[in-house]
N, C-alpha and C positions, 0 to 999 in steps of 0.2 A: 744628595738626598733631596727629595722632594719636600718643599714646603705647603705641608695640608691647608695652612691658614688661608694662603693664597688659590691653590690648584682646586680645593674642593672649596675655597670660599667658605669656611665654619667659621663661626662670627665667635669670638671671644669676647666680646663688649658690644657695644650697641654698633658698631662701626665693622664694616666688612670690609677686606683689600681686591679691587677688581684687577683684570689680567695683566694692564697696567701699570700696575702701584698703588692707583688713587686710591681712597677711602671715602665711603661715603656712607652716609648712615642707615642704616639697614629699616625694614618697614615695622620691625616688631623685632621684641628681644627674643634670642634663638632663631632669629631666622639663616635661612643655609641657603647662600647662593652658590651655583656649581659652575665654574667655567670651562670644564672639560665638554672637550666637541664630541667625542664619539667613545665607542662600546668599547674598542680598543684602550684607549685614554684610561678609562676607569680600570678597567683589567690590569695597566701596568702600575697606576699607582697605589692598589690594592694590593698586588704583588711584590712591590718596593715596600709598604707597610709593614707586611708580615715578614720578610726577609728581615726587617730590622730587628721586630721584635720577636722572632725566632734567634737571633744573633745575640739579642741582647737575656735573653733567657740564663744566656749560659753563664753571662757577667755579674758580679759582686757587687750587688745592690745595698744602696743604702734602704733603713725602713722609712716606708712613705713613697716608695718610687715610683712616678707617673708611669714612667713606662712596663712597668709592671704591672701597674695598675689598667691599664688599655691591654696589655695582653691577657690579663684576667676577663674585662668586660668582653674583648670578641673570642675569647678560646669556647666558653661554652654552647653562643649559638652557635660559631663553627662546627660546632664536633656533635651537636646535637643528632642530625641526621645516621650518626656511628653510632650511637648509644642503645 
């Protein structure tokens, strides 16, 4: 499994992790650094996301569950252009 924190660099706290390991402090809070090199890169680990949370859909969730909760936030604009 891909770890988003690192691969797309999404800052959970003031501090980002580059390709690396290091951490170093980001320029503004929310800010999103991306280390992926190419159009490829993004495709598979966009692809690896939703396999998970397609997978995970079908499992016995507790209430409150993030990853529930992220397949709620991207299912609608995905499916938007269907509706």
């Amino acid at each position: 499994m891909v770890d988003m924190n690192i691969v797309a660099g999404v800052v959970m706290d003031s501090f980002y992790s580059s390709p690396n390991g290091e951490s170093e402090p980001s320029a503004e809070a929310g800010h999103v650094q991306c280390f992926l090199e190419s159009p490829a890169a993004y495709a598979d680990v966009m692809r690896e996301q939703m396999e998970y949370l397609l997978h995970h859909l079908g499992a016995s969730c507790f209430p409150g569950c993030p990853d529930c909760a992220r397949l709620e936030q991207v299912k609608r604009p995905l499916l938007r252009p269907f509706c």
